[in-house]
N, C-alpha and C positions, 0 to 999 in steps of 0.2 A: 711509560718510558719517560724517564727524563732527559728533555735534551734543553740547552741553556740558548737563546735566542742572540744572536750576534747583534752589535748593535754597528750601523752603519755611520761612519762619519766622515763626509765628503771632505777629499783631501785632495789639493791642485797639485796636479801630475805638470814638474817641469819639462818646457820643452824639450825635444831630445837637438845634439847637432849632427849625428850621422843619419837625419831620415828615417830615422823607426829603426834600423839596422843593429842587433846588438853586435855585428863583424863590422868594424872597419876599413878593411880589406875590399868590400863589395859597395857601391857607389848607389845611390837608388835608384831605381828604373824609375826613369819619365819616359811619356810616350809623346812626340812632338806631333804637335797636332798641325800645324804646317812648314813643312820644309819649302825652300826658296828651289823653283824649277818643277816644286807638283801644281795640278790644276788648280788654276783659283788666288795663285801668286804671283808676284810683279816677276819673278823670275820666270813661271814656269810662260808667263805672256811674252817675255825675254825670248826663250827659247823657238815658244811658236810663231814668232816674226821670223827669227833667222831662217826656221825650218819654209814657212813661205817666200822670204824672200830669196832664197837660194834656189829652192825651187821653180818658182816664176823665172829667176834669171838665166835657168838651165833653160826650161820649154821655151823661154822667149830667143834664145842663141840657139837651139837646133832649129825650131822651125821657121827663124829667117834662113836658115840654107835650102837651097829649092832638089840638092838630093838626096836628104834624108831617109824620103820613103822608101827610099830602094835597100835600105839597110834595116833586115828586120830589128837588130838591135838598139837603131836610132828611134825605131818607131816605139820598139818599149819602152826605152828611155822618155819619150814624149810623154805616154802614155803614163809610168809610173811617178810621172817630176806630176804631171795634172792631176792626178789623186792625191796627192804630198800637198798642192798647193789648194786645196777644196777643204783637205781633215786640217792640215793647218788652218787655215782661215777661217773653218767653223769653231774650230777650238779656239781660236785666239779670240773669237767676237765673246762665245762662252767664259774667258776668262775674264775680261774685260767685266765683262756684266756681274761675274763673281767679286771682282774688285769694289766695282762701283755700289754694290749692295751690300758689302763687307761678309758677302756668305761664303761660306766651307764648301767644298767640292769633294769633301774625303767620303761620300756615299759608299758604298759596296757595289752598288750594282752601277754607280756612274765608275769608279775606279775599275773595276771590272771591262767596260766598255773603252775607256782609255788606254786601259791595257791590251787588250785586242788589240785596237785599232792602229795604235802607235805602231806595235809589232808586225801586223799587216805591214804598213805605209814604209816601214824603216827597210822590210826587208824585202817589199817591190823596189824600193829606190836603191837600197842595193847594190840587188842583183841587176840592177838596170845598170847603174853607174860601172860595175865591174866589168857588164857584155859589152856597154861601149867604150871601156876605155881597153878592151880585148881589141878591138875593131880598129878602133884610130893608132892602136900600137901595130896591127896589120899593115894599113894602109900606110903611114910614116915609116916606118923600120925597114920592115918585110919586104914590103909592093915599093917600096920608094915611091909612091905616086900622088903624093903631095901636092905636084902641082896642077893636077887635074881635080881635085875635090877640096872643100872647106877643111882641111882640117886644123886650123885655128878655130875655126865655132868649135868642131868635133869634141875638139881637148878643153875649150872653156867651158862646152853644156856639159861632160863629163866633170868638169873640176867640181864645176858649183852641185852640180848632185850630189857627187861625196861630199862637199861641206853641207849641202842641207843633211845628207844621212847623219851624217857629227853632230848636228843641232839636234836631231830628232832622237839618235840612241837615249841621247840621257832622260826626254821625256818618258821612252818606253822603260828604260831600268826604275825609272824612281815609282812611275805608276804602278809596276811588279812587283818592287818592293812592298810598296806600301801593299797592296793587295797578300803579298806572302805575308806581312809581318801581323796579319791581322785574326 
């Protein structure tokens, strides 16, 4: 058989400017390797102050009122702002350290655990901040009896727990994301 031997001769391939794409239409996927607000970014260290300090500021205003305890939903709300203010502040020192050592946090199994946890934390604080702002809307509206009980703390440790849940959703969606997008 005769077959004729091709001969090769190295020829510079110009670069392209759509990305490799021979459609225009379609932009190139890049996968960002850190968005501002995931573990390990100045944002996402952003977010886990706010989520602690709103937190602290709730547990610190319900339980200077002396009667709390008598309101199961005050005491969950204690309970749920102290676990918000423990995962944040472990996370935040985690970030901090991710900063400082310019390392990535986008693991599997660390994003994976952030994603839990956030979800946990977001959605005890919650349902905490929802059962006591049910309660102080009782007591103020309802009962009119306002002026036998705090509830100026009642409504401030309730506000600030919805604003730490605000800080805390977006750490939970981005960690989800990135965990689904992978």
């Amino acid at each position: 058989m005769s077959v004729s031997h091709a001969s090769v001769h190295p020829v510079e391939d110009p670069p392209t400017t759509d990305g490799g794409n021979n459609n225009n239409n379609n932009p190139p996927r890049l996968r960002m390797k850190d968005i501002q607000g995931m573990p390990g970014t100045k944002g996402g260290l952003a977010l886990r102050f706010c989520q602690f300090v709103f937190a602290l500021a709730s547990l610190g205003v319900m339980t200077t009122t002396s009667d709390f305890p008598s309101v199961t939903a005050f005491c969950y709300l204690v309970a749920a702002t102290g676990l918000q203010c423990l995962w944040s502040l472990s996370l935040a020192f985690l970030d901090i350290y991710a900063i400082l050592v310019m390392r990535s946090l986008q693991n599997c199994r660390v994003v994976s655990l952030f994603a839990v946890g956030d979800g946990i934390t977001s959605t005890l604080t919650f349902a905490a901040a929802c059962a006591s702002a049910g309660i102080t809307v009782l007591i103020d509206n309802d009962l009119g009896d306002c002026s036998q009980n705090h509830c100026a703390q009642f409504e401030t440790a309730t506000a600030m727990a919805f604003i730490s849940w605000f800080a805390a959703l977006p750490s939970f969606l981005l960690n989800f994301w990135s965990l689904a997008s992978r």
